[in-house]
C-alpha positions in Angstrom: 28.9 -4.7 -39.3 29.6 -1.3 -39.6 28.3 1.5 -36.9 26.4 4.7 -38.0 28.1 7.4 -38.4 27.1 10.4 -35.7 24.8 12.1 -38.0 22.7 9.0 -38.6 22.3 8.2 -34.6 19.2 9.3 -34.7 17.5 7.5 -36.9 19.6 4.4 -35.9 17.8 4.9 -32.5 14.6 4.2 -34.8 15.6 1.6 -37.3 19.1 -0.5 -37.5 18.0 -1.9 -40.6 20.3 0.3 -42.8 23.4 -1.3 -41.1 22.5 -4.5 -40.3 21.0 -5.7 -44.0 23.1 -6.0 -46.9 20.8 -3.7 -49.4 22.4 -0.9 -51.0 21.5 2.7 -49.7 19.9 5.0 -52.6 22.2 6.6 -54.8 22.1 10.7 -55.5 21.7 13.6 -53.5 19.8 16.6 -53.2 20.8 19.9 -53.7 20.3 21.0 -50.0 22.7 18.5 -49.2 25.3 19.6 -51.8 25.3 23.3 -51.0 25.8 22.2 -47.2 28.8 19.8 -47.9 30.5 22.4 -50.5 29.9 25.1 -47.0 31.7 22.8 -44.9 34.9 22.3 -47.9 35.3 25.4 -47.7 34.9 26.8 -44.2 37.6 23.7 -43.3 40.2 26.0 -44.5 39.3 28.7 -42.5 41.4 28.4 -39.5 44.9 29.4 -40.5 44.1 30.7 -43.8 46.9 32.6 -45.7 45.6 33.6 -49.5 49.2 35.1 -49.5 50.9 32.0 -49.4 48.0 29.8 -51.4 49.0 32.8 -54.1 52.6 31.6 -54.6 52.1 28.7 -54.2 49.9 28.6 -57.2 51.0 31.5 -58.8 48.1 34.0 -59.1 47.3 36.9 -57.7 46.1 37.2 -53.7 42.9 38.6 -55.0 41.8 35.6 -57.2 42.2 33.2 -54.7 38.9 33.4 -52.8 37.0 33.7 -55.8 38.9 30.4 -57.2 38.1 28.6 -54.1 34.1 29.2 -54.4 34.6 28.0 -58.1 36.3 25.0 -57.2 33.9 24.3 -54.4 30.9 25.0 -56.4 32.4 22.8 -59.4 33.7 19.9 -57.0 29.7 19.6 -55.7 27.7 20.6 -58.7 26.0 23.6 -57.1 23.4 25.5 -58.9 24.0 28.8 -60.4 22.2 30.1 -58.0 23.3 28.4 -54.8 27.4 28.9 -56.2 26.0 33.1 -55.8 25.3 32.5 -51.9 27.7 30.1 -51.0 30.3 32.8 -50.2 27.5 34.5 -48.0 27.4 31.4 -46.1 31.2 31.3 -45.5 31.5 34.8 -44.8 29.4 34.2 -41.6 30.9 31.5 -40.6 34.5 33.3 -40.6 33.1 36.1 -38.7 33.0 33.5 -35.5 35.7 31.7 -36.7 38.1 34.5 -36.0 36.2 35.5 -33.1 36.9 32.5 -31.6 40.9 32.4 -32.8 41.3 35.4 -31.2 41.7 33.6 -27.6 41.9 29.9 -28.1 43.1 27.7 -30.2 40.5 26.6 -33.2 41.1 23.6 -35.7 38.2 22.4 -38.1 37.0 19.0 -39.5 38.7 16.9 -36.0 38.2 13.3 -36.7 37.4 11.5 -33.6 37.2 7.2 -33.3 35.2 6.5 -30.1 35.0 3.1 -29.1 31.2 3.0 -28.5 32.3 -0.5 -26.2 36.0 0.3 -24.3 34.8 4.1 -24.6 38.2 4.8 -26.0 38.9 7.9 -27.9 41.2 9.3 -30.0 42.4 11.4 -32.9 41.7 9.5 -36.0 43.9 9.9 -39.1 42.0 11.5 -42.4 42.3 8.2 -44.5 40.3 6.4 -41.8 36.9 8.5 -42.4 36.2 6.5 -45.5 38.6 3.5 -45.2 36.3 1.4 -42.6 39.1 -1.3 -42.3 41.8 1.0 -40.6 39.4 1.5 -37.9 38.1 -1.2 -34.8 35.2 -3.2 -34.9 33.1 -1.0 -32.3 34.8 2.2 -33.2 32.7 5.2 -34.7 34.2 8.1 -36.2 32.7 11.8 -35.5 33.8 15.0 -37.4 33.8 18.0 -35.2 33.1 21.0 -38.0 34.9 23.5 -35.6 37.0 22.1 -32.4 37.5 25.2 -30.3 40.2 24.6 -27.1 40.2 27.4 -24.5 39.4 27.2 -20.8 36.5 25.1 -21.9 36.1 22.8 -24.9 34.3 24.0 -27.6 32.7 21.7 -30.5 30.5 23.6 -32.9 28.3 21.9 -36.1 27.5 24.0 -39.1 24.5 23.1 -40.3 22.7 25.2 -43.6 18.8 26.3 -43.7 16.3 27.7 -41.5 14.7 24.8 -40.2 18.4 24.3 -38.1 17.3 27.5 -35.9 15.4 25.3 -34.4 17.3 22.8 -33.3 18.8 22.1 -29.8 22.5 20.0 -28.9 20.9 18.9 -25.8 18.5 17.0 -27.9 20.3 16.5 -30.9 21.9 12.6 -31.3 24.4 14.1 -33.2 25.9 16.6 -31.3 25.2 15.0 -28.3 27.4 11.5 -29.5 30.3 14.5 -30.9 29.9 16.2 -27.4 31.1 12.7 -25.8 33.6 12.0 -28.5 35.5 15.6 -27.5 34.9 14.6 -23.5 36.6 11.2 -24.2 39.4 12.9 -26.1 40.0 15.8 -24.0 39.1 14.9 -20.6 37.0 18.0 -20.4 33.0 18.0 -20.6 32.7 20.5 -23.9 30.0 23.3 -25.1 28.4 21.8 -28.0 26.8 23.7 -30.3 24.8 24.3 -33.3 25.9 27.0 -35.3 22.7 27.3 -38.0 23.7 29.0 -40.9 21.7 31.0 -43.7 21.5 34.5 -46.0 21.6 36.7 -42.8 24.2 35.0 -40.4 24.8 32.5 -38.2 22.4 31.1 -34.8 24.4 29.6 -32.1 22.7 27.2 -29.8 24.5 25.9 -27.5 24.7 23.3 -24.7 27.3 23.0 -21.8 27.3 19.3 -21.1 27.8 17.5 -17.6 29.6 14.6 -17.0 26.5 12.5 -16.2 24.8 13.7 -19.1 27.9 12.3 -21.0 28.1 9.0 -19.4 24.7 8.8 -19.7 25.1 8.8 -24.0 27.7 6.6 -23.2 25.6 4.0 -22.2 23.3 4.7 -25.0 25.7 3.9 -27.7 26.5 1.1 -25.8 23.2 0.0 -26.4 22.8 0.3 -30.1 25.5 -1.3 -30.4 24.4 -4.0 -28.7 20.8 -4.2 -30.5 22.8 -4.1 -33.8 25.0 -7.0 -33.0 21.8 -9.0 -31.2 18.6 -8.3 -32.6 16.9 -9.7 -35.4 17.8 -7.6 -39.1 14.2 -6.1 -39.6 12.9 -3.1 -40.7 11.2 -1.1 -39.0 9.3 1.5 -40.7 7.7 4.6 -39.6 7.9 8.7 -39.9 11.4 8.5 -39.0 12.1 7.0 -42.8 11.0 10.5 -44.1 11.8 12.4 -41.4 15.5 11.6 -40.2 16.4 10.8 -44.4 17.1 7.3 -44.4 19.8 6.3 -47.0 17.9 3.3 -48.7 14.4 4.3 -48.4 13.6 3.8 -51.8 15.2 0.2 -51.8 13.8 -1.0 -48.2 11.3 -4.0 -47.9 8.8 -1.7 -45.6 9.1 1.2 -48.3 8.6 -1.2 -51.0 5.6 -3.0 -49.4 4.2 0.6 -49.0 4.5 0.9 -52.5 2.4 -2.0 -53.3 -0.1 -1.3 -51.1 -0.8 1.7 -48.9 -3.2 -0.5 -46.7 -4.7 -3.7 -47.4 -7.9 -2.8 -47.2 -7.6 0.4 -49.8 -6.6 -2.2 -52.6 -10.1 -0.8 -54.3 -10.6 -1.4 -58.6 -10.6 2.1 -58.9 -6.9 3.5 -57.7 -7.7 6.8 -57.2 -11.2 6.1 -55.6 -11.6 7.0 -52.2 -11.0 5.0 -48.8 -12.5 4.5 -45.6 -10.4 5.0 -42.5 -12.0 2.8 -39.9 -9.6 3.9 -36.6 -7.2 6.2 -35.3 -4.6 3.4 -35.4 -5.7 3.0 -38.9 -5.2 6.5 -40.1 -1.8 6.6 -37.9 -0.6 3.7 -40.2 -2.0 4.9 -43.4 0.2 8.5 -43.0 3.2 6.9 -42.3 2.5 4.8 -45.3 2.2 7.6 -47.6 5.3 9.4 -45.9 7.1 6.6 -47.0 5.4 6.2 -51.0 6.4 10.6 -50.5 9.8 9.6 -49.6 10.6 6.9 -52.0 9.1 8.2 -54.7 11.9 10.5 -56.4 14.1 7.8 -56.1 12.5 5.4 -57.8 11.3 7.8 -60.6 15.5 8.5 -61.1 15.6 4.8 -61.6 13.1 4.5 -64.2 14.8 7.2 -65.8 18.3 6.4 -65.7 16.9 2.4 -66.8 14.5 3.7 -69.5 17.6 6.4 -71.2 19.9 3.3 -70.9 17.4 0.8 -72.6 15.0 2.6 -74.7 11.4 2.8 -74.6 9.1 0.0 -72.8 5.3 -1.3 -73.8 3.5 -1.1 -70.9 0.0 -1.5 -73.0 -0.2 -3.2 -75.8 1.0 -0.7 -78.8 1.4 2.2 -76.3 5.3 3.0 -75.0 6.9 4.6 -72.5 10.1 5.8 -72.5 12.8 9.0 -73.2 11.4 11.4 -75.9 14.0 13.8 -77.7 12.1 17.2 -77.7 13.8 20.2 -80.2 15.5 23.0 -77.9 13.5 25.9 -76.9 13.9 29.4 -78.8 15.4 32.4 -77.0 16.4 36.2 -78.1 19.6 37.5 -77.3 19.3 41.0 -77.3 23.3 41.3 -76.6 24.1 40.2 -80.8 24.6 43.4 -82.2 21.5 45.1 -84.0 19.3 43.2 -82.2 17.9 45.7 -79.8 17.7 48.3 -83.0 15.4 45.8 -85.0 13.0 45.6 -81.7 12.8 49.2 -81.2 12.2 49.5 -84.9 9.4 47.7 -84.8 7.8 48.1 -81.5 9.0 51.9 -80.6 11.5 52.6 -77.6 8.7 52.8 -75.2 7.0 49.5 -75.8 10.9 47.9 -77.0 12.2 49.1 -73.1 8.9 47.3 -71.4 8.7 44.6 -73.3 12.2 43.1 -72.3 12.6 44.6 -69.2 12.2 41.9 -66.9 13.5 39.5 -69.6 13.9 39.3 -73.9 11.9 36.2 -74.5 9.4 35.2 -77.4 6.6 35.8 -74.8 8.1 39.1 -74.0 7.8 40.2 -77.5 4.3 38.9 -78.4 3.5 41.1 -75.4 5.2 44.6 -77.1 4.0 43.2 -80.4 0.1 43.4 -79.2 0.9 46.9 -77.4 2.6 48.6 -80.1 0.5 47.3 -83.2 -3.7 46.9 -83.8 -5.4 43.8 -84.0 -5.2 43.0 -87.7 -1.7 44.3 -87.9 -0.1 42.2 -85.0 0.5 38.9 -86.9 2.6 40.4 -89.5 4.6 42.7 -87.3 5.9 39.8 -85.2 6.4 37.7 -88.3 8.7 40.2 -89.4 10.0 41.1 -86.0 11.3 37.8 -85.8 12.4 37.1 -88.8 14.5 39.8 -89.0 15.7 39.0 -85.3 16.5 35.5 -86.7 18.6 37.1 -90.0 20.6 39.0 -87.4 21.6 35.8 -85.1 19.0 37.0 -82.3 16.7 34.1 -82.3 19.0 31.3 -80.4 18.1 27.8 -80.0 18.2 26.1 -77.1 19.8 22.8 -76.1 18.0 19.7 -76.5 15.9 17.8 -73.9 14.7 14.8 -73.0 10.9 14.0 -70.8 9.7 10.6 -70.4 6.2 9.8 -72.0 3.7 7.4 -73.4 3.2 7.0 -77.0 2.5 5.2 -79.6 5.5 4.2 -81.9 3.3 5.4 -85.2 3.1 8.9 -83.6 7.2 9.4 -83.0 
Protein backbone atom coordinates (compact mmCIF):
# COMPACT_ATOMS: atom_id res chain seq x y z
CA UNK A 1 0.00 0.00 0.00
CA UNK A 2 1.72 2.73 -1.32
CA UNK A 3 2.16 6.28 0.70
CA UNK A 4 1.20 9.68 -0.94
CA UNK A 5 3.58 11.38 -2.29
CA UNK A 6 4.36 14.99 -0.41
CA UNK A 7 2.32 17.00 -2.81
CA UNK A 8 -0.83 14.84 -2.24
CA UNK A 9 -0.46 15.14 1.85
CA UNK A 10 -2.96 17.27 1.91
CA UNK A 11 -5.70 15.85 0.50
CA UNK A 12 -4.54 12.51 1.99
CA UNK A 13 -5.31 14.30 5.37
CA UNK A 14 -8.92 14.45 3.86
CA UNK A 15 -9.49 11.21 2.03
CA UNK A 16 -7.08 7.97 1.97
CA UNK A 17 -9.23 6.49 -0.47
CA UNK A 18 -6.98 7.13 -3.49
CA UNK A 19 -4.25 4.87 -1.92
CA UNK A 20 -5.99 2.50 -0.16
CA UNK A 21 -8.59 1.23 -3.13
CA UNK A 22 -7.45 -0.49 -6.08
CA UNK A 23 -9.34 2.00 -8.73
CA UNK A 24 -7.26 3.60 -11.24
CA UNK A 25 -6.58 7.38 -10.91
CA UNK A 26 -7.95 9.59 -14.03
CA UNK A 27 -5.82 9.58 -16.95
CA UNK A 28 -4.69 13.21 -18.72
CA UNK A 29 -3.62 16.37 -17.55
CA UNK A 30 -4.18 19.87 -17.79
CA UNK A 31 -2.33 22.34 -19.32
CA UNK A 32 -1.56 24.31 -16.04
CA UNK A 33 -0.02 21.28 -14.94
CA UNK A 34 2.14 20.76 -18.05
CA UNK A 35 3.60 24.23 -18.33
CA UNK A 36 4.60 23.81 -14.45
CA UNK A 37 6.26 20.31 -14.85
CA UNK A 38 8.10 21.53 -18.35
CA UNK A 39 9.36 24.85 -15.66
CA UNK A 40 10.62 22.54 -13.29
CA UNK A 41 12.66 20.20 -16.43
CA UNK A 42 14.16 22.93 -17.13
CA UNK A 43 15.09 24.98 -14.09
CA UNK A 44 16.68 21.39 -12.83
CA UNK A 45 19.64 22.17 -14.94
CA UNK A 46 20.15 25.36 -13.68
CA UNK A 47 22.63 24.91 -11.04
CA UNK A 48 25.97 24.23 -12.70
CA UNK A 49 24.88 25.01 -16.14
CA UNK A 50 27.65 25.24 -18.79
CA UNK A 51 25.92 25.86 -22.55
CA UNK A 52 29.75 25.84 -23.42
CA UNK A 53 30.27 22.37 -22.75
CA UNK A 54 26.41 21.15 -23.60
CA UNK A 55 27.66 22.92 -27.16
CA UNK A 56 30.47 20.32 -27.82
CA UNK A 57 29.10 18.01 -26.58
CA UNK A 58 26.42 18.16 -29.06
CA UNK A 59 27.95 19.97 -31.58
CA UNK A 60 26.16 23.33 -32.12
CA UNK A 61 26.67 26.48 -31.51
CA UNK A 62 26.67 28.06 -27.62
CA UNK A 63 23.88 30.34 -28.79
CA UNK A 64 21.33 27.58 -29.84
CA UNK A 65 21.54 25.75 -26.90
CA UNK A 66 19.05 27.64 -24.68
CA UNK A 67 16.64 28.03 -27.41
CA UNK A 68 16.97 24.08 -28.06
CA UNK A 69 16.29 23.35 -24.46
CA UNK A 70 12.81 25.41 -24.39
CA UNK A 71 12.01 23.41 -27.64
CA UNK A 72 12.75 20.17 -26.19
CA UNK A 73 11.01 21.02 -22.97
CA UNK A 74 8.04 22.48 -24.68
CA UNK A 75 7.89 19.28 -27.10
CA UNK A 76 8.71 16.64 -24.30
CA UNK A 77 5.21 18.21 -22.36
CA UNK A 78 3.02 19.26 -25.25
CA UNK A 79 2.93 22.93 -24.28
CA UNK A 80 0.81 25.32 -26.21
CA UNK A 81 2.09 27.77 -28.58
CA UNK A 82 1.48 30.05 -26.44
CA UNK A 83 2.60 28.81 -23.05
CA UNK A 84 6.20 27.38 -25.10
CA UNK A 85 6.42 31.82 -25.68
CA UNK A 86 6.50 32.32 -21.74
CA UNK A 87 8.12 29.36 -20.56
CA UNK A 88 11.58 31.00 -20.83
CA UNK A 89 10.08 34.01 -18.88
CA UNK A 90 9.44 31.69 -16.15
CA UNK A 91 12.99 30.21 -16.13
CA UNK A 92 14.59 33.44 -16.42
CA UNK A 93 13.17 34.30 -12.94
CA UNK A 94 13.86 31.51 -11.45
CA UNK A 95 17.75 31.75 -12.49
CA UNK A 96 17.88 35.17 -11.18
CA UNK A 97 17.62 33.49 -7.47
CA UNK A 98 19.20 30.59 -8.47
CA UNK A 99 22.58 32.33 -8.86
CA UNK A 100 21.84 34.58 -6.15
CA UNK A 101 21.82 31.85 -3.97
CA UNK A 102 25.10 30.03 -5.68
CA UNK A 103 26.91 32.91 -5.00
CA UNK A 104 27.45 31.81 -1.11
CA UNK A 105 26.26 28.37 -0.68
CA UNK A 106 26.09 25.41 -2.24
CA UNK A 107 22.67 24.84 -4.40
CA UNK A 108 21.60 21.49 -6.02
CA UNK A 109 18.05 20.98 -7.62
CA UNK A 110 15.39 18.11 -7.85
CA UNK A 111 17.06 16.34 -4.14
CA UNK A 112 15.21 13.14 -3.72
CA UNK A 113 14.60 12.38 -0.22
CA UNK A 114 13.04 8.65 1.32
CA UNK A 115 11.71 9.53 4.83
CA UNK A 116 10.56 6.75 6.67
CA UNK A 117 7.29 8.26 7.87
CA UNK A 118 7.55 5.07 10.82
CA UNK A 119 11.68 4.81 11.95
CA UNK A 120 11.75 8.62 10.74
CA UNK A 121 14.82 7.65 8.80
CA UNK A 122 16.05 9.81 6.02
CA UNK A 123 18.15 9.70 3.27
CA UNK A 124 19.24 10.52 -0.23
CA UNK A 125 17.31 8.49 -2.54
CA UNK A 126 18.71 7.33 -5.86
CA UNK A 127 16.80 8.85 -9.24
CA UNK A 128 15.41 5.36 -10.39
CA UNK A 129 13.64 5.06 -7.01
CA UNK A 130 11.06 8.15 -7.65
CA UNK A 131 9.02 5.97 -10.01
CA UNK A 132 10.28 2.38 -9.22
CA UNK A 133 8.03 1.93 -5.79
CA UNK A 134 9.75 -1.53 -5.21
CA UNK A 135 13.44 -0.15 -4.56
CA UNK A 136 12.00 1.76 -1.80
CA UNK A 137 10.65 0.49 2.08
CA UNK A 138 7.31 -0.19 2.90
CA UNK A 139 6.74 3.11 5.10
CA UNK A 140 9.16 5.19 3.12
CA UNK A 141 7.89 8.40 1.09
CA UNK A 142 9.96 10.06 -1.33
CA UNK A 143 10.00 14.11 -1.49
CA UNK A 144 11.65 16.23 -4.32
CA UNK A 145 13.17 19.31 -2.98
CA UNK A 146 12.90 21.69 -6.40
CA UNK A 147 15.95 23.82 -5.04
CA UNK A 148 18.10 22.37 -1.89
CA UNK A 149 20.15 25.33 -0.83
CA UNK A 150 23.10 24.40 1.96
CA UNK A 151 24.68 27.48 3.66
CA UNK A 152 24.78 28.35 7.35
CA UNK A 153 21.14 27.38 7.27
CA UNK A 154 19.25 24.83 5.13
CA UNK A 155 17.47 26.10 2.49
CA UNK A 156 14.58 24.06 0.56
CA UNK A 157 12.59 26.17 -1.94
CA UNK A 158 9.28 24.77 -4.17
CA UNK A 159 8.60 26.37 -7.49
CA UNK A 160 5.30 26.48 -8.02
CA UNK A 161 3.56 28.41 -11.44
CA UNK A 162 0.39 30.91 -11.31
CA UNK A 163 -0.88 33.59 -9.24
CA UNK A 164 -3.03 31.86 -6.94
CA UNK A 165 0.62 30.38 -5.32
CA UNK A 166 1.26 34.11 -4.02
CA UNK A 167 -0.94 33.22 -1.65
CA UNK A 168 0.26 30.43 -0.25
CA UNK A 169 2.19 29.90 3.14
CA UNK A 170 5.06 26.78 4.02
CA UNK A 171 3.85 27.06 7.46
CA UNK A 172 0.56 25.91 6.29
CA UNK A 173 1.34 24.09 3.36
CA UNK A 174 1.38 19.94 3.86
CA UNK A 175 3.74 19.90 1.22
CA UNK A 176 6.40 21.93 2.19
CA UNK A 177 5.88 21.37 5.63
CA UNK A 178 6.44 17.19 5.08
CA UNK A 179 9.82 18.44 2.47
CA UNK A 180 10.80 20.79 5.41
CA UNK A 181 11.06 17.58 7.78
CA UNK A 182 12.47 15.43 5.05
CA UNK A 183 15.72 18.04 4.75
CA UNK A 184 15.72 18.25 8.90
CA UNK A 185 15.96 14.41 8.92
CA UNK A 186 18.62 14.38 6.29
CA UNK A 187 20.67 17.25 7.35
CA UNK A 188 20.39 17.48 11.01
CA UNK A 189 19.49 21.10 10.68
CA UNK A 190 15.78 22.62 10.97
CA UNK A 191 15.67 24.31 7.20
CA UNK A 192 13.91 27.65 5.67
CA UNK A 193 11.17 26.32 3.54
CA UNK A 194 9.89 28.18 1.02
CA UNK A 195 7.59 28.91 -1.66
CA UNK A 196 9.00 30.52 -4.50
CA UNK A 197 5.59 31.42 -6.68
CA UNK A 198 6.44 31.99 -10.04
CA UNK A 199 4.60 34.05 -12.94
CA UNK A 200 5.11 36.80 -16.08
CA UNK A 201 6.67 39.31 -13.64
CA UNK A 202 9.04 37.32 -11.28
CA UNK A 203 9.24 35.30 -8.58
CA UNK A 204 7.33 35.66 -4.69
CA UNK A 205 9.34 34.03 -1.91
CA UNK A 206 7.46 33.07 1.16
CA UNK A 207 9.19 31.57 3.45
CA UNK A 208 9.13 29.76 6.79
CA UNK A 209 12.04 29.08 9.30
CA UNK A 210 10.96 25.90 10.93
CA UNK A 211 11.57 24.78 14.70
CA UNK A 212 12.40 21.65 15.80
CA UNK A 213 9.03 21.09 17.61
CA UNK A 214 7.23 22.26 14.78
CA UNK A 215 9.18 19.37 12.84
CA UNK A 216 8.55 16.63 15.30
CA UNK A 217 5.31 17.72 15.51
CA UNK A 218 4.75 16.69 11.41
CA UNK A 219 6.55 13.88 12.40
CA UNK A 220 3.96 12.55 14.32
CA UNK A 221 1.45 13.55 11.84
CA UNK A 222 2.73 11.36 9.07
CA UNK A 223 2.98 8.88 11.59
CA UNK A 224 -0.63 9.07 11.75
CA UNK A 225 -1.69 8.73 8.25
CA UNK A 226 0.19 6.21 7.97
CA UNK A 227 -1.37 4.55 10.55
CA UNK A 228 -5.16 5.45 9.40
CA UNK A 229 -4.09 4.08 5.88
CA UNK A 230 -2.90 0.75 7.21
CA UNK A 231 -6.04 0.55 9.93
CA UNK A 232 -9.06 2.16 8.76
CA UNK A 233 -11.75 1.01 6.75
CA UNK A 234 -11.02 1.75 2.58
CA UNK A 235 -13.90 4.40 2.19
CA UNK A 236 -14.32 7.34 0.41
CA UNK A 237 -14.78 10.18 1.72
CA UNK A 238 -16.01 12.89 -0.26
CA UNK A 239 -16.17 16.56 0.09
CA UNK A 240 -14.64 20.09 -1.29
CA UNK A 241 -11.41 18.71 -0.89
CA UNK A 242 -12.10 16.36 -4.20
CA UNK A 243 -12.17 19.69 -6.22
CA UNK A 244 -10.16 21.61 -4.28
CA UNK A 245 -6.86 19.64 -3.49
CA UNK A 246 -7.29 17.74 -7.31
CA UNK A 247 -7.84 14.33 -6.55
CA UNK A 248 -6.34 11.90 -9.10
CA UNK A 249 -9.46 9.58 -9.59
CA UNK A 250 -12.18 11.91 -9.14
CA UNK A 251 -13.90 11.03 -12.13
CA UNK A 252 -13.71 7.17 -11.32
CA UNK A 253 -14.52 7.34 -7.38
CA UNK A 254 -17.76 5.67 -5.95
CA UNK A 255 -18.71 9.27 -4.02
CA UNK A 256 -18.08 11.17 -7.46
CA UNK A 257 -20.00 8.63 -9.29
CA UNK A 258 -23.03 8.53 -6.83
CA UNK A 259 -22.89 12.42 -7.26
CA UNK A 260 -23.34 11.89 -10.68
CA UNK A 261 -26.46 9.94 -10.35
CA UNK A 262 -27.98 11.92 -8.14
CA UNK A 263 -27.11 15.40 -6.77
CA UNK A 264 -29.49 14.74 -3.77
CA UNK A 265 -32.11 12.33 -3.30
CA UNK A 266 -34.69 14.46 -2.91
CA UNK A 267 -33.98 16.63 -6.28
CA UNK A 268 -34.59 13.35 -8.36
CA UNK A 269 -37.66 15.65 -9.96
CA UNK A 270 -39.28 14.40 -13.78
CA UNK A 271 -38.22 17.50 -14.98
CA UNK A 272 -34.06 17.52 -14.73
CA UNK A 273 -33.55 20.94 -15.15
CA UNK A 274 -36.59 22.00 -12.89
CA UNK A 275 -35.92 23.62 -9.88
CA UNK A 276 -35.22 22.26 -6.14
CA UNK A 277 -35.96 23.09 -2.76
CA UNK A 278 -33.22 23.39 -0.20
CA UNK A 279 -34.84 22.50 3.04
CA UNK A 280 -31.48 23.25 5.59
CA UNK A 281 -28.27 24.62 5.86
CA UNK A 282 -26.84 21.08 6.20
CA UNK A 283 -28.83 20.47 3.08
CA UNK A 284 -27.35 23.16 0.93
CA UNK A 285 -23.79 22.43 2.48
CA UNK A 286 -24.22 18.79 0.95
CA UNK A 287 -25.78 19.79 -2.25
CA UNK A 288 -22.44 22.22 -3.12
CA UNK A 289 -20.11 19.81 -2.48
CA UNK A 290 -22.17 17.60 -4.61
CA UNK A 291 -22.06 19.81 -7.59
CA UNK A 292 -18.23 20.47 -6.89
CA UNK A 293 -17.77 17.06 -7.41
CA UNK A 294 -20.35 16.53 -10.87
CA UNK A 295 -17.83 20.23 -11.72
CA UNK A 296 -14.88 18.23 -11.06
CA UNK A 297 -15.63 14.94 -12.68
CA UNK A 298 -17.19 16.15 -15.47
CA UNK A 299 -14.23 16.78 -18.02
CA UNK A 300 -13.04 13.59 -17.37
CA UNK A 301 -15.76 11.77 -18.07
CA UNK A 302 -16.71 13.73 -21.27
CA UNK A 303 -12.73 12.66 -22.51
CA UNK A 304 -14.02 9.17 -21.92
CA UNK A 305 -17.00 9.40 -23.98
CA UNK A 306 -14.86 10.81 -26.53
CA UNK A 307 -11.97 8.73 -26.69
CA UNK A 308 -14.84 5.51 -26.45
CA UNK A 309 -17.23 7.06 -29.00
CA UNK A 310 -13.87 7.89 -31.78
CA UNK A 311 -12.75 4.26 -30.95
CA UNK A 312 -16.26 2.66 -31.59
CA UNK A 313 -18.30 4.83 -33.72
CA UNK A 314 -21.58 6.38 -33.19
CA UNK A 315 -24.17 5.15 -30.40
CA UNK A 316 -28.34 5.20 -30.50
CA UNK A 317 -29.21 6.66 -27.51
CA UNK A 318 -33.03 7.30 -28.95
CA UNK A 319 -34.44 5.21 -31.12
CA UNK A 320 -33.21 6.41 -34.76
CA UNK A 321 -31.25 9.44 -33.25
CA UNK A 322 -27.10 8.82 -32.76
CA UNK A 323 -24.56 10.20 -31.10
CA UNK A 324 -21.27 10.01 -31.87
CA UNK A 325 -17.88 11.72 -33.79
CA UNK A 326 -18.88 13.83 -36.77
CA UNK A 327 -16.13 14.64 -39.55
CA UNK A 328 -16.68 18.44 -40.18
CA UNK A 329 -14.73 19.95 -43.59
CA UNK A 330 -11.72 22.31 -42.48
CA UNK A 331 -12.25 25.83 -42.07
CA UNK A 332 -11.17 28.48 -44.84
CA UNK A 333 -8.31 30.94 -44.14
CA UNK A 334 -6.41 33.76 -46.41
CA UNK A 335 -2.83 33.88 -46.44
CA UNK A 336 -1.95 37.06 -47.40
CA UNK A 337 1.98 36.02 -47.34
CA UNK A 338 1.32 33.85 -51.10
CA UNK A 339 2.61 36.25 -53.44
CA UNK A 340 -0.09 38.62 -55.16
CA UNK A 341 -2.30 38.13 -52.59
CA UNK A 342 -2.14 41.36 -50.83
CA UNK A 343 -2.18 43.12 -54.54
CA UNK A 344 -5.63 41.35 -55.49
CA UNK A 345 -7.11 42.79 -51.90
CA UNK A 346 -5.95 46.21 -52.44
CA UNK A 347 -7.22 45.98 -55.92
CA UNK A 348 -10.40 45.43 -54.96
CA UNK A 349 -10.97 47.13 -51.72
CA UNK A 350 -8.39 50.25 -52.04
CA UNK A 351 -5.13 50.52 -49.71
CA UNK A 352 -7.12 52.26 -47.12
CA UNK A 353 -9.93 49.82 -46.57
CA UNK A 354 -7.20 46.66 -47.81
CA UNK A 355 -4.71 47.99 -44.64
CA UNK A 356 -7.85 48.01 -42.05
CA UNK A 357 -9.49 45.26 -43.08
CA UNK A 358 -6.55 42.79 -42.24
CA UNK A 359 -4.94 44.62 -39.67
CA UNK A 360 -5.69 42.76 -36.75
CA UNK A 361 -5.96 39.62 -38.83
CA UNK A 362 -6.69 38.40 -42.92
CA UNK A 363 -9.61 36.27 -42.32
CA UNK A 364 -13.00 35.77 -44.52
CA UNK A 365 -14.65 37.90 -41.82
CA UNK A 366 -12.04 40.45 -42.17
CA UNK A 367 -12.77 40.82 -45.74
CA UNK A 368 -16.55 40.87 -45.73
CA UNK A 369 -15.80 43.73 -43.38
CA UNK A 370 -13.51 45.82 -46.20
CA UNK A 371 -15.88 44.43 -48.82
CA UNK A 372 -19.08 46.38 -47.14
CA UNK A 373 -16.73 49.60 -46.54
CA UNK A 374 -15.17 49.84 -49.79
CA UNK A 375 -18.26 48.87 -52.05
CA UNK A 376 -22.36 50.02 -51.93
CA UNK A 377 -24.99 47.85 -51.10
CA UNK A 378 -25.94 46.35 -54.37
CA UNK A 379 -22.44 46.07 -55.39
CA UNK A 380 -20.98 44.19 -52.38
CA UNK A 381 -22.00 40.62 -53.34
CA UNK A 382 -20.16 40.58 -56.49
CA UNK A 383 -17.09 42.34 -55.26
CA UNK A 384 -16.33 39.66 -52.75
CA UNK A 385 -17.36 36.94 -55.12
CA UNK A 386 -14.68 38.08 -57.15
CA UNK A 387 -12.37 39.07 -54.42
CA UNK A 388 -12.27 35.60 -53.45
CA UNK A 389 -12.21 33.98 -56.32
CA UNK A 390 -9.44 35.57 -57.53
CA UNK A 391 -7.76 35.15 -53.93
CA UNK A 392 -8.57 31.39 -54.41
CA UNK A 393 -6.81 31.34 -58.29
CA UNK A 394 -3.82 32.80 -56.64
CA UNK A 395 -3.39 29.90 -53.66
CA UNK A 396 -4.69 32.64 -51.04
CA UNK A 397 -7.77 30.90 -49.88
CA UNK A 398 -6.25 27.94 -47.59
CA UNK A 399 -8.20 25.20 -46.19
CA UNK A 400 -7.97 24.23 -42.94
CA UNK A 401 -7.42 20.80 -41.30
CA UNK A 402 -10.23 18.62 -40.61
CA UNK A 403 -12.18 18.26 -37.25
CA UNK A 404 -14.08 16.21 -35.38
CA UNK A 405 -17.27 17.37 -32.61
CA UNK A 406 -19.48 14.93 -31.15
CA UNK A 407 -23.26 15.23 -31.95
CA UNK A 408 -26.69 13.77 -32.27
CA UNK A 409 -28.15 12.86 -35.53
CA UNK A 410 -29.99 10.99 -37.39
CA UNK A 411 -28.14 8.41 -39.75
CA UNK A 412 -30.54 9.72 -42.87
CA UNK A 413 -29.13 13.32 -42.25
CA UNK A 414 -25.05 12.29 -42.47
Amino acid sequence: MRLPSASRVGLAAHCLYPWTSDHPWDDGDSPAAAFGRAVHACAELLPGFDERQIASDLGIDCDDVVPLIYALAAHAHGLSEADAKRLPMYVSHISGVVLEAGRTACVRAEVAIAYDVMTMHARCAARGEVRDRSRRGPDEMILIIDLLVEGAQAWAINWKTGRSARYEHPRDSPQLRAEALAVYRLLGRAPRASIGAVDEDGVIMRSHDFTTWELDTIAAELMELRRRQIEEPSVPRPGMHCRDLYCPMVSRCPATRGALAAVDRPSELPMPLGGIAIRSDEHLRSVRERVALIEEGLPHIKRAMREYLVKRGAVEVTPGVYYGPVEHKGRERVDLEVPGATEVVERHLGPEAAKEAVEVSASKTSLARGVRAAAEVGQRAAMERALLGELRAVGAIKEGSPYVTLEEFRKDEQ
